[in-house]
C-alpha positions in Angstrom: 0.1 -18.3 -12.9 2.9 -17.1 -10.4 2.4 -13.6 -11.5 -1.2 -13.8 -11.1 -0.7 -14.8 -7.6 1.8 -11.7 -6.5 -0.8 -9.5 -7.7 -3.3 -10.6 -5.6 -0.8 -10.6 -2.2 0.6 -7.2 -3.5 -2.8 -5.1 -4.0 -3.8 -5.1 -0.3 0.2 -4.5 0.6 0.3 -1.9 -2.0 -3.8 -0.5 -0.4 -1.9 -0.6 3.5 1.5 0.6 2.3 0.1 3.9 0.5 -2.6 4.7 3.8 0.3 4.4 6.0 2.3 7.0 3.9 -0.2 9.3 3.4 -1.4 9.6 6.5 2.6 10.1 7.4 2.4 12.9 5.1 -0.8 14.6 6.6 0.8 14.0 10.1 4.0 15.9 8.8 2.1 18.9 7.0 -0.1 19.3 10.6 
């Protein structure tokens, strides 16, 4: 039940977290 839970706070940090570093990466290539 716990687990279920994490998941479901962790996909949108997980969604934010990996926008944020990609667009640090397409900042650092420009």
């Amino acid at each position: 039940m716990t687990m279920h839970l994490t998941v479901a706070i962790m996909q949108p940090c997980m969604k934010l977290v990996i926008g944020s570093l990609m667009r640090f990466v397409r900042s650092c290539r420009l």
